[in-house]
C-alpha positions in Angstrom: -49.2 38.9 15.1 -48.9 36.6 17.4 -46.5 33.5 18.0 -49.1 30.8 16.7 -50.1 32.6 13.5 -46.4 32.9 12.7 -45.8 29.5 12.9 -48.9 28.5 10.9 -47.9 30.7 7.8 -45.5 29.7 4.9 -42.1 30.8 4.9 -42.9 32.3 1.5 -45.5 34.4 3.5 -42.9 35.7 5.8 -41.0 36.5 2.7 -43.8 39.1 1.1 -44.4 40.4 4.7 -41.1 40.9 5.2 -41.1 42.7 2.0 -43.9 44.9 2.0 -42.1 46.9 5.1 -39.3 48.3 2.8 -39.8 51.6 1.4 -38.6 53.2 -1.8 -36.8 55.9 0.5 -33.1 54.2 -0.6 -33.9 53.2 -4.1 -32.7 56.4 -5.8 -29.4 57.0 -3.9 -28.4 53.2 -4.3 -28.9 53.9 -8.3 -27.4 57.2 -8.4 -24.4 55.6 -6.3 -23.8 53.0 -9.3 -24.0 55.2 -11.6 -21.1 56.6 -10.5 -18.9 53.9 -10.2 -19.6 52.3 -14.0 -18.8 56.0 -14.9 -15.5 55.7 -13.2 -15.0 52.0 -13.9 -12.7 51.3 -16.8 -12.7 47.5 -18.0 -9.4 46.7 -19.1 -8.8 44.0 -21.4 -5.5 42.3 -21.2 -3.5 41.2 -24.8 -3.1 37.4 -25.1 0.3 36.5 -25.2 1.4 35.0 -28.8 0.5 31.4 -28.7 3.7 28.9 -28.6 5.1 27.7 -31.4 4.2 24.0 -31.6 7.0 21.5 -33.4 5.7 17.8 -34.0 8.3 15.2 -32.7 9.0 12.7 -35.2 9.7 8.8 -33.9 12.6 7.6 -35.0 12.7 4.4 -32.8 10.9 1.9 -35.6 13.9 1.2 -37.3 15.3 0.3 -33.3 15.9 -3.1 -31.8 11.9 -4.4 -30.0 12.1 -4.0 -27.0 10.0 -6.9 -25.7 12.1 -9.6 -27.6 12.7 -12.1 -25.6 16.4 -12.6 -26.2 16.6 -9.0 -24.8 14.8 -9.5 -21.8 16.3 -12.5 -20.6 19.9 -10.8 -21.1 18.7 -8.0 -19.1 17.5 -10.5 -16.2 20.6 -12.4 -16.2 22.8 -9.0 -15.4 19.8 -8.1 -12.7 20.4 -11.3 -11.2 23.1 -11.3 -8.3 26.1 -13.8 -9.1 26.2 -15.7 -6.3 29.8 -16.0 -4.8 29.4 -19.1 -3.2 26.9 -20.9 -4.9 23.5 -20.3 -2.3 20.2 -19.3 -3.2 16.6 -20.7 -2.7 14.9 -23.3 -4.5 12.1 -20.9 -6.0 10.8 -24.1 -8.3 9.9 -26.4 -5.0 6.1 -26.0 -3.6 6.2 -23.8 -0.9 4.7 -25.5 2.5 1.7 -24.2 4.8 4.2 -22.5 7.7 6.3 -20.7 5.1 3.0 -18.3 5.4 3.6 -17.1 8.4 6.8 -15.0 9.9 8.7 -16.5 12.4 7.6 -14.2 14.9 4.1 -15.1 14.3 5.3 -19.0 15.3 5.4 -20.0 18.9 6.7 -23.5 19.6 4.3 -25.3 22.1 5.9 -29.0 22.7 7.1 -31.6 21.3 5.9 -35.0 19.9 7.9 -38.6 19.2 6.0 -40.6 16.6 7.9 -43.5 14.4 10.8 -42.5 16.6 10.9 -38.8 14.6 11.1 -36.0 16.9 7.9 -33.2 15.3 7.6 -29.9 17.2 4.1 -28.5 17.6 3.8 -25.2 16.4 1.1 -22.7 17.2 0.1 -20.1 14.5 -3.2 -18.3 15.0 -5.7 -20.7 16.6 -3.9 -24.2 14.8 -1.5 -26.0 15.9 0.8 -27.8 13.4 4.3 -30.5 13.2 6.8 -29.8 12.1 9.8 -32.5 11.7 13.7 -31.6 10.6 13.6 -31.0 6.7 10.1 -28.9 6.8 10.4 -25.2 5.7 8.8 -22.6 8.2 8.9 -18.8 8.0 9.1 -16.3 5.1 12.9 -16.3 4.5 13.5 -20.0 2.9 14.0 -21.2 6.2 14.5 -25.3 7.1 14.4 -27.0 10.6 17.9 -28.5 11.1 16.8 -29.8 14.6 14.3 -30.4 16.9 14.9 -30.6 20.3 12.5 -30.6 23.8 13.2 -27.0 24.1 13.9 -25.1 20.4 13.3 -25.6 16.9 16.5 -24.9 15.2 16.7 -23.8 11.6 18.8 -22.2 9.1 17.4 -19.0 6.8 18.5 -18.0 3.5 18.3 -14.1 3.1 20.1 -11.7 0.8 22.3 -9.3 2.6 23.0 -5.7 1.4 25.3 -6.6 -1.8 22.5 -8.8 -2.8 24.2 -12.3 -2.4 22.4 -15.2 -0.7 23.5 -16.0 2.8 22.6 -18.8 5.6 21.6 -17.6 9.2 20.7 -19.3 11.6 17.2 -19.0 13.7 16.0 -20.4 16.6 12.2 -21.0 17.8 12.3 -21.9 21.6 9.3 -23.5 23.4 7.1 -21.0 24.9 5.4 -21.9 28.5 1.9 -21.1 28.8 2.0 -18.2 30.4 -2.2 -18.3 30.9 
């Protein structure tokens, strides 16, 4: 056959071509062959193993104390909550402000500004830049400017060191030169 009629015919074609040039010469060894091994094939069933022994549990915990009452729970805050030793911890209550969003590492300081005779420092975060005057939170640890001056932002952070009390550290944004 040549090259073109080949690719002109049906795969299934090939198939019965394919199959018409295989002889019955093997058929009755192949079938004597597995005869032989079903004679000398023994299916072995394994025993299934005694089923375990199921015992229902029984709740006793109804006649308990609830857990969701709310005396409870706000016990079990209170002891979760750190004591703090000297009296520091963040207001949580007060509405947070728009650079308390943003790490201080994500904060450059870019300049300052006098208005109304109050110093503001011009922050850059992403593509804004915003004022910021002494009394304004910035940062994600509770942090409040103390001070601004024509070359740092000074500010104090309230963080909670390893034993879980409230501590003040201090922070300092300096003014970053534009190094384009």
């Amino acid at each position: 056959m040549s090259r073109s009629c080949l690719s002109r015919c049906s795969p299934a074609c090939l198939v019965l071509l394919l199959l018409a040039g295989c002889g019955d010469d093997g058929v009755p060894e192949v079938k004597e062959w597995m005869t032989e091994v079903r004679q000398q094939t023994r299916i072995v069933i394994p025993k299934l193993s005694e089923p375990k022994k199921f015992t229902p549990f029984t709740y006793g915990g109804g006649e308990g104390i609830d857990p969701y009452n709310q005396k409870k729970l706000t016990a079990a805050f209170a002891k979760l909550e750190p004591a703090a030793v000297n009296g520091l911890k963040p207001d949580f209550q007060r509405r947070r402000e728009p650079l308390e969003s943003y790490p201080l590492d994500a904060l450059r300081m870019v300049g300052t500004l006098e208005k109304a005779g109050l110093n503001y420092a011009l922050l850059q975060v992403d593509k804004m830049v915003l004022r910021a005057k002494v009394g304004n939170y910035l940062g994600q640890n509770f942090g409040m400017i103390t001070r601004v001056t024509d070359s740092a932002v000074e500010l104090k952070e309230i963080v909670q060191d390893a034993s879980g009390e409230w501590i003040e550290r201090p922070a300092k944004l300096e003014l970053q030169e534009n190094t384009k």
